[in-house]
Structures are given as C-alpha cells and as structure tokens.
C-alpha positions in Angstrom: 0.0 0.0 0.0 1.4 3.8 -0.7 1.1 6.0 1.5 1.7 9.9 2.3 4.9 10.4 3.3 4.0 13.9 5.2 1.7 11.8 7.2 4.7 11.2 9.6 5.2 15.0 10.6 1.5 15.3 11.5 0.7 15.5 15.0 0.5 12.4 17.4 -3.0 12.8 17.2 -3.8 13.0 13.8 -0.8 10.4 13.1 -2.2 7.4 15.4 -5.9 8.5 13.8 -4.4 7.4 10.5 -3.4 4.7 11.4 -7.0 3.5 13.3 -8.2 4.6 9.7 -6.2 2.7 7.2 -5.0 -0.2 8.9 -8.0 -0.4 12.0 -5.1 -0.3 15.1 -6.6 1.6 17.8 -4.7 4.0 20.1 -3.8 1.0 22.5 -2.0 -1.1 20.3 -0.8 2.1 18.3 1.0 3.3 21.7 2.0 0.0 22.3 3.9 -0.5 18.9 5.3 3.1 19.5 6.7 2.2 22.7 8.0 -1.5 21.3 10.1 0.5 18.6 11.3 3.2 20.7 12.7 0.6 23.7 14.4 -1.2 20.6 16.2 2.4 20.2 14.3 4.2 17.6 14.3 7.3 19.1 14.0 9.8 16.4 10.4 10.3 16.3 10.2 10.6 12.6 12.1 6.9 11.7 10.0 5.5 14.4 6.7 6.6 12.5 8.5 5.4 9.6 9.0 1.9 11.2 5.5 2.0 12.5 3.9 2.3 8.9 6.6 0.2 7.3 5.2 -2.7 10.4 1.6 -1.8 9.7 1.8 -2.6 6.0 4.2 -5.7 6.4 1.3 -6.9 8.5 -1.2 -5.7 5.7 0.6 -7.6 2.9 0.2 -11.0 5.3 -3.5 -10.1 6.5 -2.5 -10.2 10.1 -3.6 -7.4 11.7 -5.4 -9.0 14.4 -3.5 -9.9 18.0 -4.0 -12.5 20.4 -2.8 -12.7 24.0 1.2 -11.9 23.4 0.8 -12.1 19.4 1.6 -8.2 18.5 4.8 -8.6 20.4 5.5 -11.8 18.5 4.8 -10.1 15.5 7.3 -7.0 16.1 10.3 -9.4 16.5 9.4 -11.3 13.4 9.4 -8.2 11.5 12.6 -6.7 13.2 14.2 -9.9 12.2 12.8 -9.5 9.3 13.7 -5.9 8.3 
C-alpha cells in the first residue's frame, strides 16, 4: 500500500488516527507499537513513525492485523528480524 509520506510529521493525534483509519489499530496497540520501537532504540520520532507504517503494511501484505494474547509482540520481532 502507498502511502503519504507527510503523514509522519502530523501530530501524534492526527498520526495514530491514520493509522485507526487505514490499517484499524486503535490508540492501545498504536502506543503499544510506539513504545516497542522506541525501547528497541528508535528514538527519532520521525524513523520511528517510519518503522511503524513500514510494520503496519508488512502486516497488511500478510492479513494479520489481528493480535491474540502476546501475538503483537510476536509479530514486532518477526518483523525486526525480518527488516
């Protein structure tokens, strides 16, 4: 999926809202993926927004955007190992 690039220097607000939109994450597992990223030392707020969509879409591509009990942070290190 393309996206818009300027997306990432939106507000948190209107950034996590895209996400809910396009790929149906709500704030919870939004701030959860956030935090995931940034404790694996993507600080810069833009290249973890990056990481974020690029994770939203590799999850897009394999229809997996649903989570059961410990599965989002299952699918983070796949797709760090992965990346």
């Amino acid at each position: 999926m393309s996206w818009d690039y300027q997306i990432i220097h939106n507000t948190d607000l209107e950034f996590s809202s895209y996400c809910r939109h396009i790929y149906q994450v709500n704030r919870g597992i939004y701030n959860t993926i956030d935090s995931w990223f940034y404790d694996q030392g993507v600080r810069n707020i833009l290249s973890r927004r990056k990481k974020i969509i690029e994770f939203l879409n590799y999850l897009q591509s394999k229809h997996e955007l649903s989570f059961g009990k410990g599965g989002l942070t299952k699918k983070l290190v796949e797709f760090n190992s992965y990346s």
